[in-house]
C-alpha positions in Angstrom: 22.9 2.8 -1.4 22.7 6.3 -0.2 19.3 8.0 0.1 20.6 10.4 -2.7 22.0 8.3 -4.9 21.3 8.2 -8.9 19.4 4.9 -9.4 17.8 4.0 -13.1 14.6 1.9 -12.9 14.5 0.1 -16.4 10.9 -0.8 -17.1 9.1 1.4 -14.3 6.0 1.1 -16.3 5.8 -2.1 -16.0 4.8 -4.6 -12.9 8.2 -5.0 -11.4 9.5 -1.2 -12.4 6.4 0.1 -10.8 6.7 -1.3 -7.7 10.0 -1.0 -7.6 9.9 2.8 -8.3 7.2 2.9 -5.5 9.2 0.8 -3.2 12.3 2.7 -3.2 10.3 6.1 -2.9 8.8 4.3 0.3 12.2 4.1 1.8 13.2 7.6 0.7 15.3 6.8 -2.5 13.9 10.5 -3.9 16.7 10.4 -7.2 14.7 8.5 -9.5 15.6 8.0 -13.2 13.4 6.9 -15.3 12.6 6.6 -19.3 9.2 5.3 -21.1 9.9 3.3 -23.9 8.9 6.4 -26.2 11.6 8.5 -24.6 14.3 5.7 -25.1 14.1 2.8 -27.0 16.6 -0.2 -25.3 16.8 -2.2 -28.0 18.4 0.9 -29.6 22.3 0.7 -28.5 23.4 4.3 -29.3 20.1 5.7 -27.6 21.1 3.5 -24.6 24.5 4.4 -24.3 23.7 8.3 -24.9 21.6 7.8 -21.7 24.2 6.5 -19.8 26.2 9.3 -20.9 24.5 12.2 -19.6 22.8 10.6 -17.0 25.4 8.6 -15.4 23.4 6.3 -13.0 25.1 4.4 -10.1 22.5 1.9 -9.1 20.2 0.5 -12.0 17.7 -2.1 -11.4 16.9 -4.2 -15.0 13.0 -4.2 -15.3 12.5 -3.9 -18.5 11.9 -6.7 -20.7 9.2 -8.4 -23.1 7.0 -10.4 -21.2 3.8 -12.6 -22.3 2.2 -15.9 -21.3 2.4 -18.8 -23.0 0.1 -18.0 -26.1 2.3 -14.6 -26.6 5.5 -16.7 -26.1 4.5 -19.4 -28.3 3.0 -16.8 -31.3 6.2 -14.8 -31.5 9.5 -16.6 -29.9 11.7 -14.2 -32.1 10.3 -11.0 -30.7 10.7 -12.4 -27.3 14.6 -13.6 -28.0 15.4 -10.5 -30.0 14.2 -7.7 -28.1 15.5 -9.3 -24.6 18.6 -10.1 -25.4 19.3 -6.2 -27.6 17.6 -4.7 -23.7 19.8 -6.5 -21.4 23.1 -6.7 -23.6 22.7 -2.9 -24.0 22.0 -1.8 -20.3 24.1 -3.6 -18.9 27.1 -3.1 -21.2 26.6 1.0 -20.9 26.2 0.2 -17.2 29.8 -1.2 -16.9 31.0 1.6 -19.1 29.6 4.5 -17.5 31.0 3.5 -14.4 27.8 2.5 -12.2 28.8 1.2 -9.1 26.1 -2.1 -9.2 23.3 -3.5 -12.0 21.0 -6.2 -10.6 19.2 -8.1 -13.6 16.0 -9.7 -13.0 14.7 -13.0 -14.9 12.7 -15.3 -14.4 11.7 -19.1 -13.0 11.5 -20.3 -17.2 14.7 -20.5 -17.1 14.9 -24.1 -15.4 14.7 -27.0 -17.5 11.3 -28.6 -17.7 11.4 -31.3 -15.4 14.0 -29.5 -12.8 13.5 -31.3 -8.9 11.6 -29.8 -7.0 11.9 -27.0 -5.3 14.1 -25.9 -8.0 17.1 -24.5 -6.8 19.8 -22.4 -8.1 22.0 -24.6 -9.4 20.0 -26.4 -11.6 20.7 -23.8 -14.2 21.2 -25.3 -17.5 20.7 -28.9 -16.0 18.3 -30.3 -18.8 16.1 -29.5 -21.2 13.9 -26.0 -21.5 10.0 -25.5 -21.4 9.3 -25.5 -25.0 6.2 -22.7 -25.0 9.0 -20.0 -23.5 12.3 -21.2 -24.6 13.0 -17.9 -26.4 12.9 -15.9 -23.5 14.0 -18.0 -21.3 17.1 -18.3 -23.3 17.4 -14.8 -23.4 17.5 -14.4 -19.6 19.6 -16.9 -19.1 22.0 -15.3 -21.4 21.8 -12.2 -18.8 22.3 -14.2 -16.2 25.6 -15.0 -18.0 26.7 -12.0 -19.3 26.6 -10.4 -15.8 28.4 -12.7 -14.4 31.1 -12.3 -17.3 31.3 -8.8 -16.8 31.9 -9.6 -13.2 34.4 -11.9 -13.3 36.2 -9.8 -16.0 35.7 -6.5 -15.2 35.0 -6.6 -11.6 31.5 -5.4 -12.3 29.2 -5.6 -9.0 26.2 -7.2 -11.5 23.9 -9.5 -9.4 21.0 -11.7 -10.7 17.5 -12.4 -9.0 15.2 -14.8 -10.6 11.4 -14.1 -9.1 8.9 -16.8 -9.4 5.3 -16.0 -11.1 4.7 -12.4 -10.5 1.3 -10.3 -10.1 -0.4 -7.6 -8.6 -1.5 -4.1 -9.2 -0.7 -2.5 -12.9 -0.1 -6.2 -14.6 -1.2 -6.7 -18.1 -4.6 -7.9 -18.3 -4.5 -8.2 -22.2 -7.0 -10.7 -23.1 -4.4 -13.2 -25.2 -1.1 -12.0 -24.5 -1.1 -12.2 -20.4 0.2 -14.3 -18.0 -2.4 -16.6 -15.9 -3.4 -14.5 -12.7 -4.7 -11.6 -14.6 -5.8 -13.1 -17.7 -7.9 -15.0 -15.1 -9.1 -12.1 -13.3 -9.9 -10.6 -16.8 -12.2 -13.5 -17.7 -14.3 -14.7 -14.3 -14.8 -10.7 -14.2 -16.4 -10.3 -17.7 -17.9 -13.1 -17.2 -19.8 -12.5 -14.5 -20.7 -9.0 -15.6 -22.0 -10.8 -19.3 -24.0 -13.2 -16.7 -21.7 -16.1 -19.0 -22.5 -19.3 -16.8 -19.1 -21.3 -18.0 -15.3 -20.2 -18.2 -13.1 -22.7 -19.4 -9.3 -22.4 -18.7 -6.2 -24.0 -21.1 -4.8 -27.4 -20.3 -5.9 -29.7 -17.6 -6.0 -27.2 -14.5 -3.1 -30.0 -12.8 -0.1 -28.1 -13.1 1.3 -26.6 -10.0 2.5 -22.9 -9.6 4.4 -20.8 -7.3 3.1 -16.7 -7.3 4.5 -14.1 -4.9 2.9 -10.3 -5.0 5.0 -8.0 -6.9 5.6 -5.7 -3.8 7.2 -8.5 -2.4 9.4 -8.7 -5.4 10.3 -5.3 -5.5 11.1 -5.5 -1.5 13.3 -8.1 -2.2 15.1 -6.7 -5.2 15.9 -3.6 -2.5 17.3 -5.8 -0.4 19.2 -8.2 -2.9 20.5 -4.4 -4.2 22.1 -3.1 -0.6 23.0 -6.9 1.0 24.1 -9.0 -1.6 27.4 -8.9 -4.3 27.6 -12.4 -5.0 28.4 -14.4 -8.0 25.5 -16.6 -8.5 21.8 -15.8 -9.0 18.9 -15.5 -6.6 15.5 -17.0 -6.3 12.9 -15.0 -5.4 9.7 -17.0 -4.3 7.6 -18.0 -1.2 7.9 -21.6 -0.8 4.0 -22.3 -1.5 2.2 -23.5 -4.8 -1.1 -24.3 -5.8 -2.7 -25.6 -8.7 -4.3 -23.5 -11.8 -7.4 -25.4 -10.6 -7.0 -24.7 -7.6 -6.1 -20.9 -8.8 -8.6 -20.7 -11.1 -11.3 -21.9 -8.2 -10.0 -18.6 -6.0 -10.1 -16.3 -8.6 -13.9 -17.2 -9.1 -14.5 -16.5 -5.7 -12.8 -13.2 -5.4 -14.6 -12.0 -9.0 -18.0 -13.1 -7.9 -18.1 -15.3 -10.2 -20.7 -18.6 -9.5 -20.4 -20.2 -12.8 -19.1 -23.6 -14.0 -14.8 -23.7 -14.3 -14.4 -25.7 -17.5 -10.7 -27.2 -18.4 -9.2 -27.6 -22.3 -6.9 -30.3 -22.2 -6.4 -29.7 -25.6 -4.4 -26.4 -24.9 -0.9 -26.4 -23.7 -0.2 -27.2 -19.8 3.4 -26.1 -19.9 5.5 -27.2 -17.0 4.4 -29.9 -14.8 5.4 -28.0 -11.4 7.3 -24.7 -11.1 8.3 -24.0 -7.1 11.9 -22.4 -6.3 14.0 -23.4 -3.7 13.9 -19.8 -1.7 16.3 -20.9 0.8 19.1 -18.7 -0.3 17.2 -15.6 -0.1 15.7 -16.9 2.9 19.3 -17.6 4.9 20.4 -14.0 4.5 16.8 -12.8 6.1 14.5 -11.9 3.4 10.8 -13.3 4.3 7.4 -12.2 1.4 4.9 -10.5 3.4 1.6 -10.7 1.6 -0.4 -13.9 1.5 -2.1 -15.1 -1.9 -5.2 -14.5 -1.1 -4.3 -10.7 0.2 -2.6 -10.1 -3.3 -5.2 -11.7 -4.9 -8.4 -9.0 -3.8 -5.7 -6.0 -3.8 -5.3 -6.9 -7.3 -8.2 -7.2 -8.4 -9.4 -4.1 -6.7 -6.5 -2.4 -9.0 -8.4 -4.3 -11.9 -11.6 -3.1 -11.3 -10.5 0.9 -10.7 -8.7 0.4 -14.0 -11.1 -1.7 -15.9 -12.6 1.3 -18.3 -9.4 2.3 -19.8 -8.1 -1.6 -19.4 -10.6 -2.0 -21.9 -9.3 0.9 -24.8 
C-alpha cells in the first residue's frame, strides 16, 4: 500500500474504524476516506455504489457493522442479520466493481459453533452448531466471509477476511444494555462506586472463559493482514490468553475503585462455554499483540472517565 494511496475506512466512528483510522495516520497513510453513517447510509445500495463512484477507493478496510452484546443480540436478531448482511454485501460488491485493488472484511469469534475445540482454529468454520444469543450476526458475518471469498475465486478479487477475538478499548460503547462485557462492566463498577452502591451483580454464573485483545492491537494487525497477506481463507486475530468474566469482572473492580461485593445471576444467559482462537496463523507470518490486559484495561477506562459526561447524554 503506498503512503498515498485512496484507502476507505468503513465504520471509522466506531472502535475498530477509529483505531484503524488512527493507526494508519500513525504510519503516514494521510489519504483518508471516510463517511458517518449520516453522510452515507450502507445499507442503502445506490448511496453505496454512488460513493464508489466518485470516490473510487483502492484499499477499503470493512468496519462498519451492527454490533451489541448478548442482550442487544438477543432483543433484536433481525436488525442484526439485516443491516449486516445489506453493509457487507453492498461494500464489497461496489468494491469489486469500482475496481479497488483489495477489501479486507472484518468479523468476528461468533462465528464458531458453540462448542468448537479449543483454541478454535480456522477451520472449524461451519463445523457445528452456532451460539444461539448471536446467531443472527454471526450468520451474517459468516456470509461475508463467504461472499469474499466468492468474489475471489470468481472475479479474482484480492478480498481477505480477519476474524478478531473480543475487542475493547478507547471510544467503545458503554451503553448501559446494549454493550458488550468490558465496558458495560466498566460502566457499572464506576457508577457504582460513585452512588457508594455496595453490590454489583453480573449475568450468568461468572465461569465462562473469554479471550480480549486491545483494539489497537486489532487495528495493527488489520495493517498488516492489509499489506502481507492475499490468501483465500480467513484470519484469527487474538492473543492466545483468556480469563474468566469472574475473573474479569474481579479486575475491573479493581481498576474502577470499586470495593463492593461482585454478585453472579445464574439466571441470565452465560453464552458460550469458552471462546479462545487458535492465533497461530497470524502468529507464523510474524504478527505479535503488544498491549497486556491489564494495560488496555486502565487506558480504557481512563478514555471512560474523560468521556463519561457526554457518555451519559
Amino acid at each position: 500500500m503506498e503512503k498515498n494511496a485512496r484507502i476507505y475506512v468503513a465504520g471509522h466512528r466506531g472502535l475498530v474504524g477509529g483505531a484503524i483510522a488512527r493507526c494508519l495516520r500513525e504510519h503516514g497513510f494521510a489519504n483518508l476516506i471516510t463517511r458517518t453513517s449520516a453522510e452515507l447510509d450502507l445499507r442503502n445500495q445506490a448511496a453505496v455504489e454512488a460513493f464508489f463512484a466518485a470516490e473510487k477507493p483502492e484499499y477499503i478496510f470493512l468496519a462498519a457493522a451492527k454490533v451489541g452484546g448478548i442482550h442487544a443480540n438477543e432483543t433484536y436478531p433481525a436488525d442484526f442479520i439485516r443491516d449486516n448482511l445489506q453493509i457487507q454485501t453492498n461494500v464489497i460488491d461496489s468494491a469489486w466493481r469500482y475496481r479497488a485493488k483489495k477489501l479486507l472484511f472484518l468479523g468476528s469469534s461468533c462465528i464458531y459453533p458453540k462448542f468448537a475445540p479449543q483454541p478454535i482454529r480456522e477451520d472449524a468454520l461451519l463445523t457445528g452448531p452456532l451460539e444461539p444469543t448471536n446467531e443472527s450476526y454471526a450468520l451474517a458475518k459468516i456470509a461475508g466471509i463467504r461472499m469474499g471469498q466468492a468474489y475471489r475465486r470468481q472475479y479474482g478479487f484480492d478480498a481477505i477476511s480477519a476474524m478478531p477475538t473480543n475487542l475493547y478499548g478507547p471510544g467503545d460503547n458503554f451503553h448501559p444494555e446494549n454493550s458488550h462485557v468490558i465496558p458495560a462492566l466498566i460502566r457499572r463498577f464506576h457508577e457504582a462506586r460513585l452512588s457508594g452502591t455496595p453490590v454489583v451483580t453480573i449475568w450468568g454464573t461468572g465461569s465462562p472463559r473469554r479471550e480480549f485483545l486491545y483494539v489497537d492491537d486489532m487495528a495493527d494487525a488489520c495493517l498488516f493482514l492489509m499489506r502481507a497477506y492475499s490468501g483465500h481463507e480467513h484470519v484469527n486475530v487474538g492473543c492466545n490468553e483468556d480469563l474468566s468474566i469472574l475473573e474479569l469482572a474481579r479486575t475491573i473492580a479493581r481498576i474502577t475503585g470499586f470495593g463492593g461485593q461482585i454478585c453472579t445471576d445464574p439466571s441470565k444467559p452465560d453464552g458460550t462455554p469458552r471462546k479462545l482462537m487458535d492465533n497461530g496463523k497470524l502468529t507464523a507470518m510474524g504478527w505479535r499483540p503488544r498491549i497486556s490486559l491489564e494495560e488496555g484495561l486502565a487506558a480504557t477506562y481512563e478514555w471512560f472517565c474523560a468521556h463519561a459526561r457526554e457518555l451519559r447524554r
